[in-house]
Structures are given as structure tokens and as C-alpha cells.
C-alpha positions in Angstrom: 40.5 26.6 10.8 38.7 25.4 14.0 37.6 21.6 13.7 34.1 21.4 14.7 34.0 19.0 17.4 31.2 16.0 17.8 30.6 16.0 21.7 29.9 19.5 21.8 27.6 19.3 18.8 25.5 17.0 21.3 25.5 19.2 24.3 24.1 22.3 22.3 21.4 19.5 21.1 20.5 18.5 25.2 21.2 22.1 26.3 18.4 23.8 23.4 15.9 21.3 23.7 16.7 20.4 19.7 15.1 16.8 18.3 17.7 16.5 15.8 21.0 17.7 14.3 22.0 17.5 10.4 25.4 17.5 9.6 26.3 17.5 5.9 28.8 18.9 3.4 28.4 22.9 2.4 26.7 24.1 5.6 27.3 24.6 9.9 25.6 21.6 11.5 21.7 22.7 11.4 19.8 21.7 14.7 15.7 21.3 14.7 14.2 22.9 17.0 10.7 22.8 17.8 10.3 21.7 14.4 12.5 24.1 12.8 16.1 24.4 11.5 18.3 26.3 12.9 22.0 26.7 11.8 24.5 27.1 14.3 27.4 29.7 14.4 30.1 27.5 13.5 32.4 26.6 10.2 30.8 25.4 7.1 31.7 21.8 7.1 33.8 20.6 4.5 34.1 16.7 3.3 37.0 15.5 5.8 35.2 17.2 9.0 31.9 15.3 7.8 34.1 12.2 7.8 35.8 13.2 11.2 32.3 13.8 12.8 31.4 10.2 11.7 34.1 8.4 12.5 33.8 9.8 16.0 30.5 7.9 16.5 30.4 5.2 14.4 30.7 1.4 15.6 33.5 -0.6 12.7 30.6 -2.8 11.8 28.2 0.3 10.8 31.2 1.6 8.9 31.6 -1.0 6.7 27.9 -1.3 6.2 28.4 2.1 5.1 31.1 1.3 2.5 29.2 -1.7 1.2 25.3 0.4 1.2 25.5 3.5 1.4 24.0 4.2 4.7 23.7 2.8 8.2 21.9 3.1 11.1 22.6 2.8 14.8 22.3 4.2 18.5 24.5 5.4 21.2 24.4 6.8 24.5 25.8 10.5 25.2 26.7 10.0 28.6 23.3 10.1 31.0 22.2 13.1 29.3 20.4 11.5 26.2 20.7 8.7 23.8 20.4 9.2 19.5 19.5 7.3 17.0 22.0 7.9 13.9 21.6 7.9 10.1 25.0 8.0 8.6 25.0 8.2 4.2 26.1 9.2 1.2 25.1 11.8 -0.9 27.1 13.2 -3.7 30.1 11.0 -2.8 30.2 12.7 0.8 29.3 11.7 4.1 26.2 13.1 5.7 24.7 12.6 9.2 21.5 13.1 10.9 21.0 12.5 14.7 17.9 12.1 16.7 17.5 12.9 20.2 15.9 10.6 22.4 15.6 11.4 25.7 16.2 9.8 28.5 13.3 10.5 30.6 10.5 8.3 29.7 7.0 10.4 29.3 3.7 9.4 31.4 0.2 9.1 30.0 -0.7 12.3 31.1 2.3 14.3 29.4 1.7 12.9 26.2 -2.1 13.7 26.1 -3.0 10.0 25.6 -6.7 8.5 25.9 -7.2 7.5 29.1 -8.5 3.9 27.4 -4.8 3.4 26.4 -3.9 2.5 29.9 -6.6 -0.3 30.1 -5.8 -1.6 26.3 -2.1 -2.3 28.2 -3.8 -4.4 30.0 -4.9 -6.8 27.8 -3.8 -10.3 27.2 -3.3 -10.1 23.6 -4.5 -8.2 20.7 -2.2 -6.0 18.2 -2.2 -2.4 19.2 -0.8 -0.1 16.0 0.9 3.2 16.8 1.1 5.2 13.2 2.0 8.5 11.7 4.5 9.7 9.3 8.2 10.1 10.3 8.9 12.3 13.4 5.6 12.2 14.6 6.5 10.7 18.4 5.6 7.0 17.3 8.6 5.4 19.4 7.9 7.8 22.5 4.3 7.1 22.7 5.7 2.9 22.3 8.1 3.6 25.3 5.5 5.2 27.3 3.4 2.3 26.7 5.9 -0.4 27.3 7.4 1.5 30.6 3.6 1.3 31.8 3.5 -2.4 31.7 6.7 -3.0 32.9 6.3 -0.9 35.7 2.8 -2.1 36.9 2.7 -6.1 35.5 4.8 -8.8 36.3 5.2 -9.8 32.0 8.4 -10.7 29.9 8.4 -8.2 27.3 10.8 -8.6 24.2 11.7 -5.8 21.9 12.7 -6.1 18.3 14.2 -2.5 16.8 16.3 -1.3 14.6 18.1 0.5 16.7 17.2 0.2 20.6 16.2 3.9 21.0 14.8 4.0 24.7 16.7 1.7 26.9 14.0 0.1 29.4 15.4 -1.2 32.6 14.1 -4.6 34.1 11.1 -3.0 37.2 8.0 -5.6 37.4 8.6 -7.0 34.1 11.8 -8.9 32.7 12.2 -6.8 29.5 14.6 -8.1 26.4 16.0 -5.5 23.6 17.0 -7.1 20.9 18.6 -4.7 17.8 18.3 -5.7 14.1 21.3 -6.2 12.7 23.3 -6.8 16.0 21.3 -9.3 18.0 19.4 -10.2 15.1 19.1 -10.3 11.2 15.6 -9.0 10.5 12.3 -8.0 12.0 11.1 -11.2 10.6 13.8 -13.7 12.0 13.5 -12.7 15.3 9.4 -12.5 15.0 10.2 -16.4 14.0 12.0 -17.0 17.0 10.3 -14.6 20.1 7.5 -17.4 20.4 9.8 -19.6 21.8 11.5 -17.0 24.2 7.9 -17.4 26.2 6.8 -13.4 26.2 3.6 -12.2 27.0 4.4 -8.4 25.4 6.3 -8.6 22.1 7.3 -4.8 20.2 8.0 -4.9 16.5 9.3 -1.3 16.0 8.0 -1.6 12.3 5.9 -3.8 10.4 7.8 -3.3 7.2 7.0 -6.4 5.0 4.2 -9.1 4.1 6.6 -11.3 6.6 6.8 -9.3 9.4 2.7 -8.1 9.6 2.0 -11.9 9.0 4.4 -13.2 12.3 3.0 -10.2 14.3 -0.6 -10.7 13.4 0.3 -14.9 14.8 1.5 -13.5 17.3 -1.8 -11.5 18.6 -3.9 -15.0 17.4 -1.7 -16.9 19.1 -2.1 -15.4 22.8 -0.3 -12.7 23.1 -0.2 -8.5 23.4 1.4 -7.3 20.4 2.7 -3.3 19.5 4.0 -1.9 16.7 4.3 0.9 14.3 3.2 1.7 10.6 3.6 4.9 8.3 0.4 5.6 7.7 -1.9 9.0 8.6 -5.0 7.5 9.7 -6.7 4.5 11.0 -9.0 3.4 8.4 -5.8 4.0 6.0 -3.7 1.6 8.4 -6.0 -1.4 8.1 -5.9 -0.7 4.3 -2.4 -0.4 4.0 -2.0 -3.8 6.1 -4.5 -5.4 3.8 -3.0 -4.3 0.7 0.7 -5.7 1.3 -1.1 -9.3 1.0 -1.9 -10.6 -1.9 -5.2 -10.8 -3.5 -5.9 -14.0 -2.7 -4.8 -13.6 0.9 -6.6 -10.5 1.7 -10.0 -12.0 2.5 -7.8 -14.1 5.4 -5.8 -11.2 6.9 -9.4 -9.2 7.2 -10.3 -12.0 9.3 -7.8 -11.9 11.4 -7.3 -8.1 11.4 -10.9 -8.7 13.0 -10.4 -10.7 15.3 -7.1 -9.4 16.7 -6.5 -5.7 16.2 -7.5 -4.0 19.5 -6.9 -0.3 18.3 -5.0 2.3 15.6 -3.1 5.2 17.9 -2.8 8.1 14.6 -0.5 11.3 16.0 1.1 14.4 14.5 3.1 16.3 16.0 2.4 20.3 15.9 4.1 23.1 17.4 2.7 25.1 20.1 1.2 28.8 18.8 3.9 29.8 21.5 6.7 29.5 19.2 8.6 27.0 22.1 7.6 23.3 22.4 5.4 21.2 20.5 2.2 18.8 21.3 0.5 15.9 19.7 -2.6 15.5 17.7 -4.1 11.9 18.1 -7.0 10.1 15.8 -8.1 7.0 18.0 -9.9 4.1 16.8 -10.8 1.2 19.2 -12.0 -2.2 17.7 -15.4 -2.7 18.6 -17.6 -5.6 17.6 -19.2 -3.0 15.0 -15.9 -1.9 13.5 -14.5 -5.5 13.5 -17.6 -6.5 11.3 -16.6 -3.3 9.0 -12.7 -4.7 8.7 -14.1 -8.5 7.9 -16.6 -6.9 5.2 -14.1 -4.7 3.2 -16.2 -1.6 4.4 -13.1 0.7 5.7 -14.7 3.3 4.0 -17.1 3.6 7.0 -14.8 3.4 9.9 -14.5 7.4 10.1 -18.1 7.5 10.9 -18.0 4.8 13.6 -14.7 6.6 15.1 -17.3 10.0 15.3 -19.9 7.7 17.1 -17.3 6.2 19.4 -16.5 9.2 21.4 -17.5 7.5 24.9 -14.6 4.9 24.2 -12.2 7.9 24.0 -12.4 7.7 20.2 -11.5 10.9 17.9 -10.6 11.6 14.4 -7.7 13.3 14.1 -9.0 16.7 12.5 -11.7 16.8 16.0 -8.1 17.2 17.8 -6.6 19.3 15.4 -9.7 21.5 15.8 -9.7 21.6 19.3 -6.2 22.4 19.8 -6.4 25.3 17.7 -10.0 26.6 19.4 -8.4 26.6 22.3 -5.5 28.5 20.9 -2.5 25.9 21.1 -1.9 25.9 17.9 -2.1 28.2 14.6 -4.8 28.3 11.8 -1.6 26.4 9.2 -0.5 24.1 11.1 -3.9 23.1 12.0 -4.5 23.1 7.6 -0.8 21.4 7.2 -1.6 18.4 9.9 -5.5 17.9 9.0 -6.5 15.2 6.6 -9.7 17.2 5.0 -8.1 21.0 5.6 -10.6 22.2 3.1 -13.4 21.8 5.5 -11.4 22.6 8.5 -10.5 26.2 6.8 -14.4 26.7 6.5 -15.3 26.1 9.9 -12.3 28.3 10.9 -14.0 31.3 8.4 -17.9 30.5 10.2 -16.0 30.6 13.8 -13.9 34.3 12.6 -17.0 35.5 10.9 -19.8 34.8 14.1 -16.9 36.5 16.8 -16.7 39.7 14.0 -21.1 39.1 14.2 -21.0 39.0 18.3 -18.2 42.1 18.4 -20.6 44.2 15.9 -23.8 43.2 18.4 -21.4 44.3 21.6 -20.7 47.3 19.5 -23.9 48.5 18.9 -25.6 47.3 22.3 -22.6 49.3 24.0 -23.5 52.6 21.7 -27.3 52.2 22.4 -26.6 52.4 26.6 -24.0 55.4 25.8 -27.6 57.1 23.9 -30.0 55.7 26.4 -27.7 57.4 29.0 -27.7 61.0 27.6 -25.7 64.0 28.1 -23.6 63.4 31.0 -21.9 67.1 31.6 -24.2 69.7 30.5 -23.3 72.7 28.6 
């Protein structure tokens, strides 16, 4: 039978526009596409082509890592035409893979949808600027848009930690350092001990994972300079929380302080396909740190963040149901996805029902205003 071969796996990924491919025992290799999977119209895979596949890709180091884990992660470069990020484990004693597409085009502002105030919070000095949202939301785009921006308009020295280096950002303005946990590095932590001594001015944590990590990167912002990185959380008041919470008790009235004083904004997306059927777009709750909202974080009063965010609109400030809404009034989006991505769908489903009820209220007026002309007008032909 025909082997299923790996560099043509990634060509049909480039060619139909897919974000990932799964490869795994029992089934063709499945793209996603547009946030759905599709199988392709190839062999069902059986253990040694799984194996095959992965050994095809897979750097010695990551192979052993695999042996000794489980599971590994790494990137690689498919020619020009795009670079993936690779999850290679084990389930049921077999090898299974999952590759995500990153391309190699880097997005502007403008194509992601992004607050205008983003730009200027690039600007900044220092300050810790949190991208969140759950997995395959766009949280490493949006990064690489950001960082692309400063290197392309400020003369800085930006250092990256990641794990792996998904976008690849040449040197332009800025002098920009990669560094990949596990290659260059041991851990987000030991080289967040280290990058203060490297003299940057822009330092990227691709996750604050740990108490460790959140506490160098928070030093960091206190300590002069413009921090980003990324959390799994699905909304900004949630984020501070969660950052809180990792601390322990007795710590947690210190890190409000500092959260305070350093946190200059919580970038929330989801990622929703268009109504179309072909593409998708992004859905953003933004919450800038005011001097009011810096007050709520050092008083433990989270809980009333959501109504400052709704009072913040001239800062560019939205909750992320006010997108999701507007996406899906102005018909980029369906009712369900809009309920799936919203955070109170129950309220979002009743001002969908008021908006359907009052067109079915202004059709019936039209109706009836029409028939009242067609009455007012009489007999046209006369018998």
C-alpha cells in the first residue's frame, strides 16, 4: 500500500489554508480548516507510518525526549512557505502528531482588528502587557504582530523566550534575540533569571506558566522594562485573578501591588469563523490599566473591573461579549458561535430574541402600511 508521505502532508496544509494537521493511528491525516476537520483522501495510517511520519521531522534530541516523556515539542521550517510548531506523543502505545501552521507572513494591526491604543501601549517604556485566551485563539500571532511593530519602528533589543520559536523575527530597527526552551535554554524561569543581564528593553515570555516565571516577569516590568506575555485565561478580570491566585496567601496582598503598579493592559481574543463558511476573525475583550482600575486590582475588587471596561470605551476598551455582539449584528458571524465564544451567552441569546422579534414587529408595520396605500389607492383597472 502507498506510504503516505510527510512533505506533501504539508503542502496540502499551505495550499488549503488549514491551521493544523493531526496525524494519528486508525484514521487519514485530518486537516483543520477554518476551525474544522477535515480528513483527507488518503490511507488510514497504521502504527509504523505514524512512526515514519515522525521520524521524518523530528530533531534526535526531541526523540529521545519522546522515549523518556512521552511527548515533545518543537518547530521547523517547511521551506519559505511556512513554519510549524510540532506536538509529537503517545497515546495507546502509538505515536501521534499534531502540527500547527504558522505562517510566515507576519499580520499588521489593521488585519488583526486590534485597538488602535495597542500601537501606543508598544510604545511604552515598561509595563507588562498580557495577551490571553484559550488554546488556538491567535495569542502568538497577535505577540508577533506586536513585537514586528517595535522592531520595525524603535531602535530596542528585544529578547524572546519560547517554547518553540514559532515566528522567526529578523533583526530591522531593533536587535531581536530568540531563545527556545529546552535548546538555548532550560526553563522560562532560568532564562527570565538571566535576560536582565542581556541589557533588553522588550523581553517576550511566551507563557507565564508558574509562581517563578509570573514573579521574574512582573521584576521585570518594576524593574524598567516593557514586558509581553501570554496566559490561558477567557477574560481580563479572570487573568489578574488567576495571576493572584498562583501566589500564596500570604504573598497575594504584594503581587496586587505590583499588578497595580505595572500591568499596562489584558488583550482577551477568540477566534470565530466567519458566517461565510471560509476564514475566520477575532473577537477581543480589552482592558487598559487606568488609575481607577489599578485601585480596583490593589483593593481585591476584580469583581468590578467589567463595569469599568463598559465605562472605558473612549480608551478603546470592550468586553468581549460587546464584540461578539457586534460581529454577529453585523452579520460576520452566526447566532452559535456567537453563544459558544460569549462568556454570559444567556443574555446574549435574549438580546438576539428582542433584535429577531422588533425586525418580525417593523416587517408586520411595513406589511400593513404597504396594504393600507394598495386600499388608499383603489381599483386600478375597472371592470
Amino acid at each position: 500500500m502507498a506510504t503516505v508521505n510527510m512533505d506533501r502532508l504539508l503542502q496540502a496544509c499551505v495550499s488549503q489554508g488549514a491551521s493544523d494537521i493531526h496525524i494519528t493511528v486508525g484514521r487519514p491525516p485530518v486537516l483543520r480548516i477554518d476551525g474544522h476537520l477535515r480528513s483527507l483522501e488518503t490511507k488510514v495510517l497504521e502504527p509504523d507510518d505514524t512512526v515514519a511520519l515522525m521520524k521524518s521531522i523530528t530533531p534526535e534530541r526531541c526523540e529521545q525526549e519522546l522515549q523518556e516523556e512521552g511527548g515533545t515539542d518543537f518547530g521547523f521550517a517547511f521551506g519559505d512557505a511556512a513554519r510549524f510548531r510540532v506536538a509529537v506523543f503517545k497515546q495507546k502505545g502509538n505515536v501521534s502528531i499534531v502540527l500547527r501552521q504558522i505562517p510566515n507572513k507576519i499580520l499588521t494591526f489593521e488585519q488583526l482588528g486590534l485597538p488602535k491604543i495597542c500601537a501606543a501601549l508598544c510604545r511604552r517604556p515598561r509595563g507588562l502587557f498580557l495577551v490571553t485566551g484559550p488554546t488556538g485563539s491567535g495569542k502568538t500571532t497577535t505577540l508577533a504582530t506586536m513585537i514586528n511593530y517595535i522592531n520595525e519602528n524603535f531602535d530596542r533589543h528585544i529578547v524572546t523566550v519560547e517554547d518553540p520559536i514559532e515566528y522567526y523575527q529578523p533583526h530591522k530597527k531593533s536587535v531581536i534575540n530568540q531563545r527556545e526552551v529546552g535548546v538555548d535554554v532550560p526553563s522560562f524561569a532560568e532564562a527570565l533569571r538571566r535576560v536582565l543581564r542581556q541589557d533588553p528593553d522588550v523581553i517576550l515570555v511566551g507563557e507565564l506558566r508558574d509562581l517563578e516565571t509570573i514573579e521574574a516577569a512582573v521584576r521585570a516590568a518594576e524593574t524598567g522594562h516593557l514586558v509581553f506575555s501570554t496566559v490561558h485565561t477567557t477574560s481580563a478580570a479572570g487573568t489578574i485573578n488567576r495571576l493572584i491566585d498562583v501566589f500564596p496567601v500570604n504573598q497575594q496582598a504584594q503581587i496586587r501591588i505590583q499588578l497595580a503598579g505595572n500591568l499596562l493592559a489584558v488583550l482577551s481574543q477568540a477566534l470565530c469563523p466567519l458566517a461565510t463558511g471560509r476564514g475566520r476573525i477575532a473577537a477581543y475583550e480589552f482592558l487598559v490599566v487606568t488609575p481607577a482600575i489599578a485601585n480596583l486590582i490593589r483593593e481585591n475588587k476584580t469583581y468590578r473591573i467589567d463595569s469599568s471596561i463598559q465605562t472605558g470605551k473612549k480608551l478603546g476598551m470592550q468586553l468581549l461579549d460587546e464584540h461578539l455582539w457586534n460581529l454577529y449584528d453585523s452579520g460576520k458571524i452566526s447566532l452559535e458561535e456567537m453563544l459558544d465564544k460569549g462568556r454570559q451567552p444567556g443574555a446574549l441569546q435574549e438580546k438576539a430574541l428582542a433584535k429577531i422579534a422588533g425586525a418580525r414587529g417593523k416587517m408586520k408595520k411595513k406589511a400593513s402600511e404597504a396594504a393600507k396605500e394598495l386600499e388608499d389607492m383603489g381599483p386600478i383597472f375597472k371592470t
